[in-house]
N, CA, C, O and CB atoms as a CASP TS submission, in Angstrom:
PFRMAT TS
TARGET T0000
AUTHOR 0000-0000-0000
METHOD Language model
MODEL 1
PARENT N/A
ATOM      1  N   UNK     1     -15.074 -28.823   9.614  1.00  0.00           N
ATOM      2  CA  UNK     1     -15.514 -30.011   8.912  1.00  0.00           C
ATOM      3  C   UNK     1     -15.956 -29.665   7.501  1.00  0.00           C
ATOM      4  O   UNK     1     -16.380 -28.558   7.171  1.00  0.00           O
ATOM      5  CB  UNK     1     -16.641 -30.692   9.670  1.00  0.00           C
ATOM      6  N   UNK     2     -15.832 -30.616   6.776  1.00  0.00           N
ATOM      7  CA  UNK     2     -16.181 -30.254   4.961  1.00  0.00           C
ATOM      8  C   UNK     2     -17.989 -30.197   5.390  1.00  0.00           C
ATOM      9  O   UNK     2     -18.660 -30.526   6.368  1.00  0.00           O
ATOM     10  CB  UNK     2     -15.554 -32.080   3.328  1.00  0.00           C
ATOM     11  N   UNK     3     -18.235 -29.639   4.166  1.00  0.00           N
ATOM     12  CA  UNK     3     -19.568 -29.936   4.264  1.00  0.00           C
ATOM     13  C   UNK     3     -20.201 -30.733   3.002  1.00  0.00           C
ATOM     14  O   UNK     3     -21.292 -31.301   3.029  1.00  0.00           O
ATOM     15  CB  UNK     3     -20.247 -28.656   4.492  1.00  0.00           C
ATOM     16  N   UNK     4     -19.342 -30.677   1.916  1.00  0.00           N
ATOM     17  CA  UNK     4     -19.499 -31.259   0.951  1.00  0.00           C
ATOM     18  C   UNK     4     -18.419 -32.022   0.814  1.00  0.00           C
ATOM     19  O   UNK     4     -18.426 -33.032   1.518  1.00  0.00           O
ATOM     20  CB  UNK     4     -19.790 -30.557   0.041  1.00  0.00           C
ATOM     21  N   UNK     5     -17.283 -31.823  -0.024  1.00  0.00           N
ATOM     22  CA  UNK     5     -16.152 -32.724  -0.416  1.00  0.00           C
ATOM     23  C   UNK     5     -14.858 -32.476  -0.305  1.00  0.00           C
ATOM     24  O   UNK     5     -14.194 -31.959  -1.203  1.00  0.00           O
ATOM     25  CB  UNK     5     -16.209 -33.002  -1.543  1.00  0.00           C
ATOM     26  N   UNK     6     -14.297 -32.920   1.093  1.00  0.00           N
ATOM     27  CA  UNK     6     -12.973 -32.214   1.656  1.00  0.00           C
ATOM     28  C   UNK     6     -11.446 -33.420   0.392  1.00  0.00           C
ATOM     29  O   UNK     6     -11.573 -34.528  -0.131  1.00  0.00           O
ATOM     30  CB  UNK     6     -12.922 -32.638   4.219  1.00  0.00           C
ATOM     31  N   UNK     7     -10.123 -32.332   0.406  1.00  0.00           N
ATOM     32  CA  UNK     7      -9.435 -33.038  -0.229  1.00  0.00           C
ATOM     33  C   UNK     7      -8.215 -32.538  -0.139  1.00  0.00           C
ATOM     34  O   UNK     7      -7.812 -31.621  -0.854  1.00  0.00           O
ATOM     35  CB  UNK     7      -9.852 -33.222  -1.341  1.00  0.00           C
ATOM     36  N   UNK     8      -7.541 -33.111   0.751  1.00  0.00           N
ATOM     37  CA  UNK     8      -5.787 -32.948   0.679  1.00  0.00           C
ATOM     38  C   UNK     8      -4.968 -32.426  -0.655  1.00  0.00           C
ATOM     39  O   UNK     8      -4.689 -32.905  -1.754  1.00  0.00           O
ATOM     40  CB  UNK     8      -5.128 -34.468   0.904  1.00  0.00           C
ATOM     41  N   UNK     9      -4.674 -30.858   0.219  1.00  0.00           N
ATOM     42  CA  UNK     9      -3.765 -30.250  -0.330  1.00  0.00           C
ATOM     43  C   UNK     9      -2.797 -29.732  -0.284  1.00  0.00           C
ATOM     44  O   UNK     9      -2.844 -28.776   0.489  1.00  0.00           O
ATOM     45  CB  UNK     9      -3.955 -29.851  -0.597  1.00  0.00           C
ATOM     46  N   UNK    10      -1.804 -29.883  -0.776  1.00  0.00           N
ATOM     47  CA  UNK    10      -0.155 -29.390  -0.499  1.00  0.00           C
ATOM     48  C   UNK    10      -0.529 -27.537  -1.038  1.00  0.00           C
ATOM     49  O   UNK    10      -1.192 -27.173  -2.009  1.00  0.00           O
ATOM     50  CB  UNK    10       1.438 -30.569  -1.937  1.00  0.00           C
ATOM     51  N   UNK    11       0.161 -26.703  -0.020  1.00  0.00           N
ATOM     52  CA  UNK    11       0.220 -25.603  -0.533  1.00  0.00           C
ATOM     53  C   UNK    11       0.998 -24.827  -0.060  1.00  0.00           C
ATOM     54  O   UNK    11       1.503 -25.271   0.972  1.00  0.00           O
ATOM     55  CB  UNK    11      -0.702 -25.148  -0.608  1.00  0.00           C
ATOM     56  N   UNK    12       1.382 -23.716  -0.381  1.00  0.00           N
ATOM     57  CA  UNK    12       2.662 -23.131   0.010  1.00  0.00           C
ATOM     58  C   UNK    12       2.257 -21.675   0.327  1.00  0.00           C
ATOM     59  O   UNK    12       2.052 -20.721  -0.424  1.00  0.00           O
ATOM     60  CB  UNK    12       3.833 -23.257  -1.163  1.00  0.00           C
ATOM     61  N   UNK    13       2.195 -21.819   1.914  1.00  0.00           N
ATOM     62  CA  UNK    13       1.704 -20.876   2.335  1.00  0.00           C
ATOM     63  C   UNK    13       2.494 -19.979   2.763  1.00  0.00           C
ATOM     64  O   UNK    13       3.494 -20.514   3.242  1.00  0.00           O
ATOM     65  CB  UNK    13       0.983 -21.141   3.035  1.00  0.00           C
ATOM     66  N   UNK    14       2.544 -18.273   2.850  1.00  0.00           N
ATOM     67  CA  UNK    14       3.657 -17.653   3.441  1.00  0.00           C
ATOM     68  C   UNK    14       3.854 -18.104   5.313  1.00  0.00           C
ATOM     69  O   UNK    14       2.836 -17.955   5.989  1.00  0.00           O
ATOM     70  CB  UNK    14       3.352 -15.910   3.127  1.00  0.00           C
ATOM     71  N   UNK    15       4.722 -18.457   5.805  1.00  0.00           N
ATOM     72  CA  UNK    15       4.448 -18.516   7.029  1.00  0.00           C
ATOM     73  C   UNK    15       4.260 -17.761   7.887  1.00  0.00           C
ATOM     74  O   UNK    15       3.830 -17.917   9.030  1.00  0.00           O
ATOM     75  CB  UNK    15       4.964 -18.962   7.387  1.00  0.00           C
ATOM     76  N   UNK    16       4.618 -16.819   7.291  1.00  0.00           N
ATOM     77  CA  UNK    16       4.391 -15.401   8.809  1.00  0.00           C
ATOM     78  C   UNK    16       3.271 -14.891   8.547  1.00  0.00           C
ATOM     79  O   UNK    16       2.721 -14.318   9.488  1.00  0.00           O
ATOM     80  CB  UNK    16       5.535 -13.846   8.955  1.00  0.00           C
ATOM     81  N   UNK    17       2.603 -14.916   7.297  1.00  0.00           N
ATOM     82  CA  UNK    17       0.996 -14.741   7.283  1.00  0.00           C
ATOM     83  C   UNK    17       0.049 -15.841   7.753  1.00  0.00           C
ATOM     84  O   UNK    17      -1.151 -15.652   7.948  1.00  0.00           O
ATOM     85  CB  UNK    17       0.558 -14.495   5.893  1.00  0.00           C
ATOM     86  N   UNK    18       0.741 -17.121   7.937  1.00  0.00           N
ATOM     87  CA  UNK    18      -0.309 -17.949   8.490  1.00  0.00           C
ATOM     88  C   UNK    18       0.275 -17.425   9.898  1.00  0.00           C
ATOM     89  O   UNK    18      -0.592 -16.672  10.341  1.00  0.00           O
ATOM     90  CB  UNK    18      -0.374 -19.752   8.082  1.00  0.00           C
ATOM     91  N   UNK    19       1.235 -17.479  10.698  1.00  0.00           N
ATOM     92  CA  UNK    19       1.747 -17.125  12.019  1.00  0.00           C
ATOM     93  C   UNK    19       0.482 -16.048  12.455  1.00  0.00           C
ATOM     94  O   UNK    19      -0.333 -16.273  13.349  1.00  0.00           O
ATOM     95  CB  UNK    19       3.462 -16.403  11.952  1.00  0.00           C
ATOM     96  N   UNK    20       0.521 -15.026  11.738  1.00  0.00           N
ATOM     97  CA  UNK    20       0.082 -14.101  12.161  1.00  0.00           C
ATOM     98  C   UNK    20      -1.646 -14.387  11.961  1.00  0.00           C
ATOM     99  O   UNK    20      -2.218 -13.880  12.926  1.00  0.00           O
ATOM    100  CB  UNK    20       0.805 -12.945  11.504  1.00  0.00           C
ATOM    101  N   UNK    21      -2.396 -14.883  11.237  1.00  0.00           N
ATOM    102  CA  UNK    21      -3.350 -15.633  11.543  1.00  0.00           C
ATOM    103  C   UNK    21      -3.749 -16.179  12.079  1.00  0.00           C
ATOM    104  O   UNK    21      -4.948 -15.933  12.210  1.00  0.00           O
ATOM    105  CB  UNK    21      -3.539 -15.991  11.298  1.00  0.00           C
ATOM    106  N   UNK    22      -3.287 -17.213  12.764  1.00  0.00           N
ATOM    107  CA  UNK    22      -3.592 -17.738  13.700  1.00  0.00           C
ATOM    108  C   UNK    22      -3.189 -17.110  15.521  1.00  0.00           C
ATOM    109  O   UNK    22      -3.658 -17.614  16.541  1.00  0.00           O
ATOM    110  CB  UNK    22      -3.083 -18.918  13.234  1.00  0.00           C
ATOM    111  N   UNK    23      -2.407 -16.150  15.476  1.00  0.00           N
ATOM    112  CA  UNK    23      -2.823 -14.910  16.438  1.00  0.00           C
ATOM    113  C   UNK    23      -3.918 -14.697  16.739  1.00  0.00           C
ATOM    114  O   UNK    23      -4.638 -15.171  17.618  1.00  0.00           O
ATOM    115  CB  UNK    23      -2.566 -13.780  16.083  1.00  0.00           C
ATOM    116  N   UNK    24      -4.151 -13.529  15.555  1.00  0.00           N
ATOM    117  CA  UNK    24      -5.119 -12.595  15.581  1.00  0.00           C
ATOM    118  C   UNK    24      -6.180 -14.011  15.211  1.00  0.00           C
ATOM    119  O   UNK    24      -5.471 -14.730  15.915  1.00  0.00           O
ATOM    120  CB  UNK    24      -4.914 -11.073  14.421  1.00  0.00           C
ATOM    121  N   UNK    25      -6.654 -14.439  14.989  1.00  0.00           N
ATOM    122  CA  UNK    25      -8.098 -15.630  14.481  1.00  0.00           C
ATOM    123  C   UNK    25      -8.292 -16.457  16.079  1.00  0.00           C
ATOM    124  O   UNK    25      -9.388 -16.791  16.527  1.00  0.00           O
ATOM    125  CB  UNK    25      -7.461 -17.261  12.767  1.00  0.00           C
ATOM    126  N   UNK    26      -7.009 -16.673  16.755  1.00  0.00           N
ATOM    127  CA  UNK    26      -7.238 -17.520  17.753  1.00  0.00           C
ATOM    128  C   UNK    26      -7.965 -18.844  17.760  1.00  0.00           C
ATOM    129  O   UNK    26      -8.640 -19.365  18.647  1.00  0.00           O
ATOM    130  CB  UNK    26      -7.744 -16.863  18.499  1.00  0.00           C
ATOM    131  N   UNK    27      -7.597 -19.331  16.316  1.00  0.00           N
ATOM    132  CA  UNK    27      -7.969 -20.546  16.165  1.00  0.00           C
ATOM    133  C   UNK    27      -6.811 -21.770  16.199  1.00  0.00           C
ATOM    134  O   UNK    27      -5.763 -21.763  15.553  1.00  0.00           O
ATOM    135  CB  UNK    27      -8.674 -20.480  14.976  1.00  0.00           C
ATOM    136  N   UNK    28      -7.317 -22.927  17.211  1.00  0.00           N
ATOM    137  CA  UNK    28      -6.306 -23.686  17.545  1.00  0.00           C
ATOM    138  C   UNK    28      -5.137 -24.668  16.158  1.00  0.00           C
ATOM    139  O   UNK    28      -4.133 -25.347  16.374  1.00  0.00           O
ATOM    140  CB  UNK    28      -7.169 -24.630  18.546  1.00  0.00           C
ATOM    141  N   UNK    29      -5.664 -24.417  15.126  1.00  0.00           N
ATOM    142  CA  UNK    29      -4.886 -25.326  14.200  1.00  0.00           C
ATOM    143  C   UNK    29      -4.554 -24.621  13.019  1.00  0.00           C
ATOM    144  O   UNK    29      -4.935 -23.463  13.188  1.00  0.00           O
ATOM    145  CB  UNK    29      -5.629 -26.579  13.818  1.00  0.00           C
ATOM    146  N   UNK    30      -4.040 -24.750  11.928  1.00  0.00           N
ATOM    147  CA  UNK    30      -3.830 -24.564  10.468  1.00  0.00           C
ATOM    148  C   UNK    30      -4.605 -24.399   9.820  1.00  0.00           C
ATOM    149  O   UNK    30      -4.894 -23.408   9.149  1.00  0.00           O
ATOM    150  CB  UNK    30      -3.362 -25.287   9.886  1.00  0.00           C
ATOM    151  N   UNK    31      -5.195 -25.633   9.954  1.00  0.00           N
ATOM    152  CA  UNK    31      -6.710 -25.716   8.805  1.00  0.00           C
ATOM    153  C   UNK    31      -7.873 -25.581   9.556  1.00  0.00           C
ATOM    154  O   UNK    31      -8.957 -26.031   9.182  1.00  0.00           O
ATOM    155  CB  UNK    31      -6.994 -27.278   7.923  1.00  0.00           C
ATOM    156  N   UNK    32      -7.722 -25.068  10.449  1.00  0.00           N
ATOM    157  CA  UNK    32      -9.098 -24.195  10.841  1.00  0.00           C
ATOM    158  C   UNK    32      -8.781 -22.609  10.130  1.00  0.00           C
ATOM    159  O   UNK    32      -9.577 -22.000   9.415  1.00  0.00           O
ATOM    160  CB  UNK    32      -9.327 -24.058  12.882  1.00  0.00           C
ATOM    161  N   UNK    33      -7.517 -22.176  10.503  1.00  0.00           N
ATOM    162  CA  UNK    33      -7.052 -21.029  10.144  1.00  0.00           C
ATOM    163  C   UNK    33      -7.695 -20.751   8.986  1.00  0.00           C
ATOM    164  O   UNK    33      -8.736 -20.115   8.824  1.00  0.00           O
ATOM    165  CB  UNK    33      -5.724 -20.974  10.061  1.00  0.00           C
ATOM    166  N   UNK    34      -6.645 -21.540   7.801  1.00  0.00           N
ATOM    167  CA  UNK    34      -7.119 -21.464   6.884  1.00  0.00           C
ATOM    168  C   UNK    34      -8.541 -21.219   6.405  1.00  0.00           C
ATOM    169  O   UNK    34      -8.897 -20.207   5.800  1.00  0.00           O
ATOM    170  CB  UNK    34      -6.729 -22.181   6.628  1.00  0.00           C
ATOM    171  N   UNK    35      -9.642 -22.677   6.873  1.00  0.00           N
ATOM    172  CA  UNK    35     -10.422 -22.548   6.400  1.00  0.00           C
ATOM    173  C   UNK    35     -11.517 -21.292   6.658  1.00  0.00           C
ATOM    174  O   UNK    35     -12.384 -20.828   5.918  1.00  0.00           O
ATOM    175  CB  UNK    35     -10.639 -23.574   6.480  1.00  0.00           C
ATOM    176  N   UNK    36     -11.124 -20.962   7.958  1.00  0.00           N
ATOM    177  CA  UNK    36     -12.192 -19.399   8.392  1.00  0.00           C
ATOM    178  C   UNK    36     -11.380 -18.546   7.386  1.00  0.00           C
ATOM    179  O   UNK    36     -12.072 -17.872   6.623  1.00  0.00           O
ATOM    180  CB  UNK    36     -12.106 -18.551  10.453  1.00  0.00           C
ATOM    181  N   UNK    37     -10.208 -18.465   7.265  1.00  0.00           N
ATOM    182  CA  UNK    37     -10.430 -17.168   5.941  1.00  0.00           C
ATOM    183  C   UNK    37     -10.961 -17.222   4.611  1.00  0.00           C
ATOM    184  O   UNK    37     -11.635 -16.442   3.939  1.00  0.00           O
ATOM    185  CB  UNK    37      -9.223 -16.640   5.500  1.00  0.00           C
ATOM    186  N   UNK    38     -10.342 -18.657   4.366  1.00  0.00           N
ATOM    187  CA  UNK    38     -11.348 -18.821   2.945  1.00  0.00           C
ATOM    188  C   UNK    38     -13.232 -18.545   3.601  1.00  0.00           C
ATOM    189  O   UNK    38     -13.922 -17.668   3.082  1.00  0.00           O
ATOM    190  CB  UNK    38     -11.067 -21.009   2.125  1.00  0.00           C
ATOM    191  N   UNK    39     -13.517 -19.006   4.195  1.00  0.00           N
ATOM    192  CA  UNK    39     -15.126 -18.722   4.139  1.00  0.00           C
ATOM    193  C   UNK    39     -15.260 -16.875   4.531  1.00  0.00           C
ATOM    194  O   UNK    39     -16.277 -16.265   4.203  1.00  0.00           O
ATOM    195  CB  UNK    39     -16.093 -19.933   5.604  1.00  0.00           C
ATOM    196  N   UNK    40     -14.196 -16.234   5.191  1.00  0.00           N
ATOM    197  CA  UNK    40     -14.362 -15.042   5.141  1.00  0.00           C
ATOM    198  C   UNK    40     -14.327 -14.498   3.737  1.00  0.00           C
ATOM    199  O   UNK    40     -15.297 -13.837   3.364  1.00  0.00           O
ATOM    200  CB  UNK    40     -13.515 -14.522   5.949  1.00  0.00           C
ATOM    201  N   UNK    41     -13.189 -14.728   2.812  1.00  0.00           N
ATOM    202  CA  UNK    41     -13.220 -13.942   1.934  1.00  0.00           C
ATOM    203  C   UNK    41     -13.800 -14.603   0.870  1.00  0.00           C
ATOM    204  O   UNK    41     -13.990 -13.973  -0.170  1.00  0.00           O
ATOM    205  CB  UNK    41     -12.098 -13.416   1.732  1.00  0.00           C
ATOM    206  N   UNK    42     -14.105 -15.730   0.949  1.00  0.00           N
ATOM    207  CA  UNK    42     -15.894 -15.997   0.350  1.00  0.00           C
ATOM    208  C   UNK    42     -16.972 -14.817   0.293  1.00  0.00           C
ATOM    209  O   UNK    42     -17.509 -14.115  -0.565  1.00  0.00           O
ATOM    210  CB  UNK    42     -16.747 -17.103   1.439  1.00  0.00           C
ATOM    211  N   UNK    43     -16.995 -15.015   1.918  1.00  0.00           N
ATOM    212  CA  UNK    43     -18.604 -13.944   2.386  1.00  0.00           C
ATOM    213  C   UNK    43     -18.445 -12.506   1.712  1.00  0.00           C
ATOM    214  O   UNK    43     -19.285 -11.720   1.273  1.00  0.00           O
ATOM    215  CB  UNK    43     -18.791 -13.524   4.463  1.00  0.00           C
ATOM    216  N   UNK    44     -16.978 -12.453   1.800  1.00  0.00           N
ATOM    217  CA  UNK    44     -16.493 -10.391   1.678  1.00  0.00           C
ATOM    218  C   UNK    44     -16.869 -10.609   0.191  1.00  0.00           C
ATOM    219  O   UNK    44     -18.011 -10.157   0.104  1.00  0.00           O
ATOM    220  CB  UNK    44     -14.211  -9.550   2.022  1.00  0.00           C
ATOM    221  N   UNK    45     -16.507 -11.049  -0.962  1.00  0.00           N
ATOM    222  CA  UNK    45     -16.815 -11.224  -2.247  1.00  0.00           C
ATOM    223  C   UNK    45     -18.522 -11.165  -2.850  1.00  0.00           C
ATOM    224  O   UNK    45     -19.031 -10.366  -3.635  1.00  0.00           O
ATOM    225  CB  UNK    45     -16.172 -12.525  -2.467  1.00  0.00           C
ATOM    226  N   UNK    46     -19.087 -12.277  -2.174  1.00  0.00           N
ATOM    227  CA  UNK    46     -20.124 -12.159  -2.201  1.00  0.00           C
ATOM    228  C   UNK    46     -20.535 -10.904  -2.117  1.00  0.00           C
ATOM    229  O   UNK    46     -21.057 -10.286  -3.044  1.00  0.00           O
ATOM    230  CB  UNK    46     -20.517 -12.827  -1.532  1.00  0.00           C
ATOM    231  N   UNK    47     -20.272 -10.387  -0.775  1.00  0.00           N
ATOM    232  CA  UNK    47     -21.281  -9.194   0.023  1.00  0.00           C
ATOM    233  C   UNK    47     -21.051  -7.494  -0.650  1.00  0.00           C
ATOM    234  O   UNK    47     -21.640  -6.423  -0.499  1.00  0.00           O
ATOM    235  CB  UNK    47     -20.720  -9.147   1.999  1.00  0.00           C
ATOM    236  N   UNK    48     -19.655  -8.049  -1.581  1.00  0.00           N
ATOM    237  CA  UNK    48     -18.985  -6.871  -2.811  1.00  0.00           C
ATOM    238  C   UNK    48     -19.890  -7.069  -3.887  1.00  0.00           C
ATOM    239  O   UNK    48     -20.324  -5.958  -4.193  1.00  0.00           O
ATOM    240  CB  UNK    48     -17.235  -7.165  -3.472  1.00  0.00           C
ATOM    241  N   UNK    49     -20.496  -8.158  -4.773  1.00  0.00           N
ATOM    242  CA  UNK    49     -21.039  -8.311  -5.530  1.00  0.00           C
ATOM    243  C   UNK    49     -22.532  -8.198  -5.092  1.00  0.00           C
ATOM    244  O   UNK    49     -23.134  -8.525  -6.115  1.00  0.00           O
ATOM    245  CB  UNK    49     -20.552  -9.256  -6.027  1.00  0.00           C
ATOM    246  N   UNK    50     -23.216  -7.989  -4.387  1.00  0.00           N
ATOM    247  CA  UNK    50     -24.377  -7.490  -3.933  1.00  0.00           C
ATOM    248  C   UNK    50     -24.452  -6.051  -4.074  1.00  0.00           C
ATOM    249  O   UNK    50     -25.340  -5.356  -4.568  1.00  0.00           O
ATOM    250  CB  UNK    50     -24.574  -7.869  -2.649  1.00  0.00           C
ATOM    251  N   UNK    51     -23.093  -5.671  -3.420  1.00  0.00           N
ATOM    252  CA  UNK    51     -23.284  -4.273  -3.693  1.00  0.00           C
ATOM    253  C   UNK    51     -23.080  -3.535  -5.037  1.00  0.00           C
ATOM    254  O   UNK    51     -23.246  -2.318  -5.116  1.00  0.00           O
ATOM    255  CB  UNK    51     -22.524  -3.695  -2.872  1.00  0.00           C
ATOM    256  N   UNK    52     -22.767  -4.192  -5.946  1.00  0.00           N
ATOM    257  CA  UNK    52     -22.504  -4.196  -7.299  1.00  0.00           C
ATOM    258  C   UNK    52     -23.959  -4.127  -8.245  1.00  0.00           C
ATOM    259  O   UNK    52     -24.302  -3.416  -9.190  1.00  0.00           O
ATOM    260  CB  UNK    52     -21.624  -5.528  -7.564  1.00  0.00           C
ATOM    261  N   UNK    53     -24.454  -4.961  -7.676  1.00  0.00           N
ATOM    262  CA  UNK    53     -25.732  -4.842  -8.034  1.00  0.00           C
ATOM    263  C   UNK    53     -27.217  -4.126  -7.913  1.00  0.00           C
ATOM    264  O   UNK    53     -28.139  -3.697  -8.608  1.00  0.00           O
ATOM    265  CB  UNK    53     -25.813  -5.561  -7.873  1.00  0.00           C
ATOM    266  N   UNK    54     -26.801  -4.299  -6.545  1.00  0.00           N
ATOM    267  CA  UNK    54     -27.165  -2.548  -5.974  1.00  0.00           C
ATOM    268  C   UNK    54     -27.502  -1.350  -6.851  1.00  0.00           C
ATOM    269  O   UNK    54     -28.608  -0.848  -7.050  1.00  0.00           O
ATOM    270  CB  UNK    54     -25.896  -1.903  -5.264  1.00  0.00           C
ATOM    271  N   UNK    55     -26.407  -1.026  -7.296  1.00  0.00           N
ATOM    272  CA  UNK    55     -26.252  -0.124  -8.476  1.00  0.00           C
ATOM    273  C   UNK    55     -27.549   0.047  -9.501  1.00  0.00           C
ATOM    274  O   UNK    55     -28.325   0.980  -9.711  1.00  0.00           O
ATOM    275  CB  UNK    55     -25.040  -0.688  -9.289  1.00  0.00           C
ATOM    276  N   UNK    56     -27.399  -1.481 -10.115  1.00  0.00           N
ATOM    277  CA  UNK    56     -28.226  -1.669 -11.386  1.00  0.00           C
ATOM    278  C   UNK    56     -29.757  -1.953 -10.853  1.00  0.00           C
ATOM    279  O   UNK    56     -30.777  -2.271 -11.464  1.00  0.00           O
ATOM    280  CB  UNK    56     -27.600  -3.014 -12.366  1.00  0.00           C
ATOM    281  N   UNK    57     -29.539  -1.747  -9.698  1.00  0.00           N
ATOM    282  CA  UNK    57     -31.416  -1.998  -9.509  1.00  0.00           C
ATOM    283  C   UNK    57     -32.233  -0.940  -9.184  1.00  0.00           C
ATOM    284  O   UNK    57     -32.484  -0.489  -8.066  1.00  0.00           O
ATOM    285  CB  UNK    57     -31.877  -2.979  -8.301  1.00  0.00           C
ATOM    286  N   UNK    58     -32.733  -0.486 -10.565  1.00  0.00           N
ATOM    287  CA  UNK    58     -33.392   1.124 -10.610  1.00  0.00           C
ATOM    288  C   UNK    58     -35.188   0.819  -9.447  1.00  0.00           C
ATOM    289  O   UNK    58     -35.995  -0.094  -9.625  1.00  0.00           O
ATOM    290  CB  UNK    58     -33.878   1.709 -13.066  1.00  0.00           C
ATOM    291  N   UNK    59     -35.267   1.899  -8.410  1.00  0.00           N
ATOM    292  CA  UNK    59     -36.151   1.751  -7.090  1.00  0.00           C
ATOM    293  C   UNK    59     -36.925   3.014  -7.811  1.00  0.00           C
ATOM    294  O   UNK    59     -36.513   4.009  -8.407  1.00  0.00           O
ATOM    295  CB  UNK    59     -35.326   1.952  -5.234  1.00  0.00           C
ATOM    296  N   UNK    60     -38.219   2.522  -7.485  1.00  0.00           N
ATOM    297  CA  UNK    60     -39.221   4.115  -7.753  1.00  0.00           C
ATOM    298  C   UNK    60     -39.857   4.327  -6.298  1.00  0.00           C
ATOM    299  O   UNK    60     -40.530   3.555  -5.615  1.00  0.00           O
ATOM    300  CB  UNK    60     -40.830   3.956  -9.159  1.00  0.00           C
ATOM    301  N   UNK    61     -39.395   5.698  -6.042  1.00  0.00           N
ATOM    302  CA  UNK    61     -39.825   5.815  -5.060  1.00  0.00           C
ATOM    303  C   UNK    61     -41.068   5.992  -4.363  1.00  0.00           C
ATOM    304  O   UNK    61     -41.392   5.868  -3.182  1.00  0.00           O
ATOM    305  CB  UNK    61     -39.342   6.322  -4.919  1.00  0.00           C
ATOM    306  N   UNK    62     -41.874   6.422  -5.754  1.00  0.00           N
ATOM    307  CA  UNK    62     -43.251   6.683  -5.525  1.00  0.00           C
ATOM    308  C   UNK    62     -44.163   5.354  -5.729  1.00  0.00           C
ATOM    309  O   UNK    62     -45.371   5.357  -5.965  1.00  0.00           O
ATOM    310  CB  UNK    62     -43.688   7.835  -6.488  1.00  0.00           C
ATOM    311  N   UNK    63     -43.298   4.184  -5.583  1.00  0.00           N
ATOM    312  CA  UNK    63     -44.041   3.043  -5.439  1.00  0.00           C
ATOM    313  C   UNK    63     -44.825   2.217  -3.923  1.00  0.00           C
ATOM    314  O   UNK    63     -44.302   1.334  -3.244  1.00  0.00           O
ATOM    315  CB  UNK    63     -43.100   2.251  -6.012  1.00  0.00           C
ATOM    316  N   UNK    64     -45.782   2.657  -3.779  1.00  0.00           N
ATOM    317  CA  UNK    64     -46.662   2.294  -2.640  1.00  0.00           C
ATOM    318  C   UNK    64     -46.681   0.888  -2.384  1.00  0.00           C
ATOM    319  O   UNK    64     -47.500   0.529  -3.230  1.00  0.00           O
ATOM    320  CB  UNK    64     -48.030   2.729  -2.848  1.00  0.00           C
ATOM    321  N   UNK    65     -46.268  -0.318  -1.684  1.00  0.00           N
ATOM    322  CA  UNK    65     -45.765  -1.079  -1.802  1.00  0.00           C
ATOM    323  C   UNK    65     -47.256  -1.776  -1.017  1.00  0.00           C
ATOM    324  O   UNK    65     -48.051  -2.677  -1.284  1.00  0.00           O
ATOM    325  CB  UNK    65     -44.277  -1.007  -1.429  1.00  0.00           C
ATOM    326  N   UNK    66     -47.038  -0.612   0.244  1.00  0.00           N
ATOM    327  CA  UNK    66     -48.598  -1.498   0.944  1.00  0.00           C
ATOM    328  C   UNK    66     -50.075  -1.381   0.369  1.00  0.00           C
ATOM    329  O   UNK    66     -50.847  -2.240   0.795  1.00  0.00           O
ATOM    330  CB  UNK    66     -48.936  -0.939   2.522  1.00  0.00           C
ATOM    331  N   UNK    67     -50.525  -0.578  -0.414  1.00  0.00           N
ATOM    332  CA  UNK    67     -51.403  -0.280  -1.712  1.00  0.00           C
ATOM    333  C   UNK    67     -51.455  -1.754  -2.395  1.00  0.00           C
ATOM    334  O   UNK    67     -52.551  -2.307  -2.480  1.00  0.00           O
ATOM    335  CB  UNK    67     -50.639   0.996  -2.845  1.00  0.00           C
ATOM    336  N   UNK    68     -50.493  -2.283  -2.796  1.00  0.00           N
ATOM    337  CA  UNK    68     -50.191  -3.269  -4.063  1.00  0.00           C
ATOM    338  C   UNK    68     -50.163  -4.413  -3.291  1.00  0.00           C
ATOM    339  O   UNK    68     -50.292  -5.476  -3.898  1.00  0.00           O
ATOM    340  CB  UNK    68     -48.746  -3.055  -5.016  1.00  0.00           C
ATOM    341  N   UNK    69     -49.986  -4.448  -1.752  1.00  0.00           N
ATOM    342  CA  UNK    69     -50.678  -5.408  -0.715  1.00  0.00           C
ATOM    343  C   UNK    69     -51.942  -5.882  -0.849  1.00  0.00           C
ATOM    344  O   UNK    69     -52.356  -7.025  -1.046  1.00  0.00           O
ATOM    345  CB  UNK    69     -50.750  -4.880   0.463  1.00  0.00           C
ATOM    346  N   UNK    70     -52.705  -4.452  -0.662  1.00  0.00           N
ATOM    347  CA  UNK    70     -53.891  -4.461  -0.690  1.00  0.00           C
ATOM    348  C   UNK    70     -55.241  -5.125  -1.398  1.00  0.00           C
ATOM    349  O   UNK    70     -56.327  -5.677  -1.216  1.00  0.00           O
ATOM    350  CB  UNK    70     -53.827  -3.640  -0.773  1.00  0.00           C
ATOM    351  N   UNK    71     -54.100  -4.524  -2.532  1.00  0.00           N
ATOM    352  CA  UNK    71     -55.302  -4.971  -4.103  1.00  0.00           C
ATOM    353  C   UNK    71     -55.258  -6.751  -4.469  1.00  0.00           C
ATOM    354  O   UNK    71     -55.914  -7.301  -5.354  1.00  0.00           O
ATOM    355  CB  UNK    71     -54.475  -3.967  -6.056  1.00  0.00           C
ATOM    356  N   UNK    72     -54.450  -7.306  -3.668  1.00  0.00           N
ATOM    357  CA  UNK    72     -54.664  -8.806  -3.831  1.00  0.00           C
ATOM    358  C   UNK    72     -55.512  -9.343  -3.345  1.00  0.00           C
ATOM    359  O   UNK    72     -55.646 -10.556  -3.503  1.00  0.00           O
ATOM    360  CB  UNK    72     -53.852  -9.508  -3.511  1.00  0.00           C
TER
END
């Protein structure tokens, strides 16, 4: 089901990659197919760009975290 704003689309899908999707997914229709991979490779993107960021977030280790609890 949409959750926001669903909208008919013509698209030209390979068929033996949807065939084979809906195999392996074991989901009964097309556009279920479809739509669980788009929200998969949604999540995988996301969960790449987290780790991206990862990177840039300098951690001190000698930071006492429950100390700085404390003092509030």
């Amino acid at each position: 089901m949409c959750k926001t704003l669903c909208m008919a689309t013509n698209l030209n899908i390979d068929p033996e990659l949807l065939e084979e999707a809906l195999k392996i997914g074991g989901l009964r229709t097309k556009r279920e197919t479809v739509n669980q991979a788009l929200d998969e490779f949604i999540k995988r993107r996301k969960r790449q760009q987290l780790l991206l960021l990862e990177k840039k977030i300098e951690y001190h280790t000698d930071y006492d975290y429950k100390e700085a609890r404390r003092k509030r």
